[in-house]
C-alpha positions in Angstrom: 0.0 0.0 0.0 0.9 3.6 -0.9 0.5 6.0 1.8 0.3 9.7 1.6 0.8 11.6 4.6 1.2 15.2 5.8 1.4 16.4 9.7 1.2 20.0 10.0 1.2 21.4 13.7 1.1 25.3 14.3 2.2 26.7 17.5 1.0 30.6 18.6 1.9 32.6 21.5 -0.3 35.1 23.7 3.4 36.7 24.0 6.9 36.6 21.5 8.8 34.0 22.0 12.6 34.2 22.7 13.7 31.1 21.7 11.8 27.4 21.0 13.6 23.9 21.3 11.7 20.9 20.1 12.7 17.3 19.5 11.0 15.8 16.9 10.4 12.1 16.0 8.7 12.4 13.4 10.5 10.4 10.3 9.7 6.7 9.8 12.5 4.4 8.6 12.8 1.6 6.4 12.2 -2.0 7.5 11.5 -5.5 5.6 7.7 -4.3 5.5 7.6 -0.6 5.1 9.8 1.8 2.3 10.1 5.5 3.1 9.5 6.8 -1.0 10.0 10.7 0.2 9.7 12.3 3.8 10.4 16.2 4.4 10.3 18.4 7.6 9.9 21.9 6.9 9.3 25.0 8.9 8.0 28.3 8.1 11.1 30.4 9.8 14.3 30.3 9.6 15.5 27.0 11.7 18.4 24.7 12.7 18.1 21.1 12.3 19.6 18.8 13.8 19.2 14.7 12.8 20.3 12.0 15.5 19.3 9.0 17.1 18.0 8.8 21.0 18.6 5.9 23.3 15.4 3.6 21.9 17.2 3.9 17.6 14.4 6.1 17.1 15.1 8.9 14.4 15.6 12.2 15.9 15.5 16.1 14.8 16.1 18.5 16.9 14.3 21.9 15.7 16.2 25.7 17.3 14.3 28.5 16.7 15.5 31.8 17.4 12.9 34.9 18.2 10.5 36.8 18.5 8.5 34.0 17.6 4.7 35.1 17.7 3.1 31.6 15.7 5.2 28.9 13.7 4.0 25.9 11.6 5.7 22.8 11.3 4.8 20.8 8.5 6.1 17.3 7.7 5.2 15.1 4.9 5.8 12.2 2.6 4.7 8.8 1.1 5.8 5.7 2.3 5.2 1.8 0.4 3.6 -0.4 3.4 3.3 -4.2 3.0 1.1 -7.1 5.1 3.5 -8.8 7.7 0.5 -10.3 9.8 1.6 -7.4 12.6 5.5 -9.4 13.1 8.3 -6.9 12.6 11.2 -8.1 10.5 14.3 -5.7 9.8 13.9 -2.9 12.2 16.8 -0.7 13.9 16.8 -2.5 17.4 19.6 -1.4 19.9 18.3 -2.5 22.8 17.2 -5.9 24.3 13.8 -6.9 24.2 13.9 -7.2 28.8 14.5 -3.0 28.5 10.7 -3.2 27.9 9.8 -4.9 31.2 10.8 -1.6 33.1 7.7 0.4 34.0 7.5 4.3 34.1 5.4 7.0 35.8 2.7 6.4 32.8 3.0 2.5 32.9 3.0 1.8 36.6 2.7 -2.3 38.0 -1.0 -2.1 38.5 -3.1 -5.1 40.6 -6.2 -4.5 38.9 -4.5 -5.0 35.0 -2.3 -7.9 36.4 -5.4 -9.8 37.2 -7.5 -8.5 34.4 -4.4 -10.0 32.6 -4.1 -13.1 34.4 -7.9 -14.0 33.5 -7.0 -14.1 30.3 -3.5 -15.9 29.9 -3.1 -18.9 27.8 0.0 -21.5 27.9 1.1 -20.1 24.4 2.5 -16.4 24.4 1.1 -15.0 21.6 -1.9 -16.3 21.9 -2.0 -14.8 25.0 -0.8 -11.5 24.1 -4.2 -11.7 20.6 -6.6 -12.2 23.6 -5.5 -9.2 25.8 -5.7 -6.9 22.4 -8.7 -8.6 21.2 -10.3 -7.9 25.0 -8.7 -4.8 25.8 -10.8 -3.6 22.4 -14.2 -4.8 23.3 -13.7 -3.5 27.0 -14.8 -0.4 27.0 -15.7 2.6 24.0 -12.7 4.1 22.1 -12.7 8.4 22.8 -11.2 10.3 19.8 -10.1 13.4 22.0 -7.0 14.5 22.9 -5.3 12.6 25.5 -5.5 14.0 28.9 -1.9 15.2 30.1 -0.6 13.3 32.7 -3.4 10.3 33.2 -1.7 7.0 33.5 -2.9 3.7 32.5 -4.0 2.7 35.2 -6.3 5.6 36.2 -7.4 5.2 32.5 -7.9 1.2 33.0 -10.5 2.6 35.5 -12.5 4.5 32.9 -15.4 3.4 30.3 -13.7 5.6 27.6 -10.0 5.4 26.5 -8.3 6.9 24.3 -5.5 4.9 21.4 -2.4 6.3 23.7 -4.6 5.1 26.9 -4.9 1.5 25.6 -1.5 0.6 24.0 -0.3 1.7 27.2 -2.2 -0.9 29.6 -1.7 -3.3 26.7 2.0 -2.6 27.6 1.6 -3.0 31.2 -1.1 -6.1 30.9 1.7 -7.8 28.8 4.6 -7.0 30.7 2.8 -8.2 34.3 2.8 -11.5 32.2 6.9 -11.7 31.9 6.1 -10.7 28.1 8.1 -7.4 27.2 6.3 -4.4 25.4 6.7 -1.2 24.7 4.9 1.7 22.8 4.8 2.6 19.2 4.2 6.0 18.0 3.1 6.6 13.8 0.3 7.3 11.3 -2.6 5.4 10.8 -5.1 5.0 7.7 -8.5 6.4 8.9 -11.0 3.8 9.3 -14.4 5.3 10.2 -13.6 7.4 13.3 -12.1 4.8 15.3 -8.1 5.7 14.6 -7.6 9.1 15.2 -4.0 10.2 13.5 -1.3 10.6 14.8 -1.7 7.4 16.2 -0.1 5.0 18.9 -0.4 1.3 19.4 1.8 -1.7 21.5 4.9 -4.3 20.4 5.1 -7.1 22.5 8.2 -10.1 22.2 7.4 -13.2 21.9 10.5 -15.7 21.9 11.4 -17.3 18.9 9.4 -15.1 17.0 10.6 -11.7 18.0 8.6 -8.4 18.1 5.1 -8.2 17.2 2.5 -5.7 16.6 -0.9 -5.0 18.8 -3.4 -2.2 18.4 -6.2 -2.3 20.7 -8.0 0.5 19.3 -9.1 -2.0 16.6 -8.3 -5.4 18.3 -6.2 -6.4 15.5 -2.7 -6.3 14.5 -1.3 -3.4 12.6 -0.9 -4.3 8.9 -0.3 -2.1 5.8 -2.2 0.5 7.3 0.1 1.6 9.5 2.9 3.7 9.2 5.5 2.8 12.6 7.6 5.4 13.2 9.0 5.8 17.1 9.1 3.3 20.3 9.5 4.1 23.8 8.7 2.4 26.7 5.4 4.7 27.2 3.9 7.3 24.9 6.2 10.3 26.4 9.1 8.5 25.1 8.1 8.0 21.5 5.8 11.2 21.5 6.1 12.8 17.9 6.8 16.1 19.3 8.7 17.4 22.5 10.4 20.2 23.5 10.3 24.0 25.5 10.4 27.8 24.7 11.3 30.7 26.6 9.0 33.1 27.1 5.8 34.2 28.8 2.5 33.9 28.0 0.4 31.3 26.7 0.7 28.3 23.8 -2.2 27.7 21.7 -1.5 24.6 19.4 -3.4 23.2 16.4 -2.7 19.7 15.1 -3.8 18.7 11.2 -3.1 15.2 10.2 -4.1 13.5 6.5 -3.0 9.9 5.6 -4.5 8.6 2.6 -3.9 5.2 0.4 -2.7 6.8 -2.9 -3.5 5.0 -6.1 
């Protein structure tokens, strides 16, 4: 599959800006199932860039911006080839060891009630296992298409009827890793399907032994296929977040996110 993307994100300020620092990641890479045709990050003032590579492999820029910066628009873009891989990844940049991804965070604490919630559901075989927690974790409550909240962790949102795609690949990560299965977080793009996967989107990898790292997305139930762009993994959705960053300055930050992905052709 052919996908087009473009991710523009505009920032304004109640006051100037003096300077803005962002890390992006933002640019996908090839693997055995998805070519990068074209990719471009551009910015509508003059700007330093910076590529790199932080601690997960992930593809890096670093974005300086010098001011007075009243509003700025960031607009990436590209098309990349996609291929069916039955959600296994083959090919991937992969520094670290697959038991990094057993560590929790502030946003993927060891929580009782997903361990048993988890526990209900295990199976002797692994990946079995792991289909049954994405495949439940879908149907458990409704899927919300606003913004994540800042700062809720999984489990708070475990407690919740509604959930956002961040919220569930999250206690998908910690269902799976209170299981001894490592799992971490995958930031990316996502064809729209109805109004069920909101763009930029975020879904779960989880080892299984022998047959290495495969895809979950709970917003759907199913495994990522060709729909999917993957482009950054962390061990929570902070650490693979498309954008990050600070500004000095007063005031207030108003920002407006615009995201298309369409199949071309």
């Amino acid at each position: 599959m052919r996908l087009s993307v473009e991710h523009r994100t505009t920032y304004r300020f109640t006051t100037p800006q003096d300077r803005l620092v962002q890390l992006l990641r933002v640019t996908p890479e090839n693997t055995h199932d998805q070519t990068v045709a074209s990719w471009r990050v551009e910015v509508d003032h003059d700007a330093r860039l910076r590529e790199s590579r932080d601690g997960f492999g992930n593809h890096v820029t670093m974005l300086y911006l010098d001011g007075p910066l009243s509003e700025i628009t960031l607009t990436v873009a590209g098309e990349v080839l996609t291929s069916h891989s039955d959600g296994v990844l083959h090919g991937a940049a992969d520094p670290l060891p697959p038991e990094v991804y057993l560590r929790t965070t502030s946003a993927t604490p060891p929580d009782p009630a997903i361990a048993a919630w988890a526990s209900d559901r295990a199976e002797d075989d692994a990946l079995a296992t792991l289909h049954r927690l994405n495949a439940a974790l879908h149907r458990r409550g409704t899927i919300s298409r606003a913004r994540p909240e800042p700062g809720l962790d999984a489990a708070a949102a475990f407690e919740r009827d509604t959930a956002t795609p961040r919220d569930l690949a999250q206690i998908f990560a910690i269902a799976a890793r209170s299981l001894g299965h490592p799992a971490r977080y995958v930031s990316g793009y996502a064809l729209a399907a109805g109004d069920h996967r909101p763009t930029p989107h975020g879904w779960a990898e989880a080892h299984v032994a022998g047959l290495g790292w495969v895809a979950f997305d709970p917003s759907t139930g199913l495994c990522p296929q060709d729909d999917h762009i993957r482009v950054a993994v962390a061990l929570d959705a902070a650490g693979a977040a498309p954008v990050a960053g600070s500004r000095l300055g007063e005031g207030e930050e108003v920002l407006d996110v615009d995201v298309s992905v369409v199949r071309e052709g």
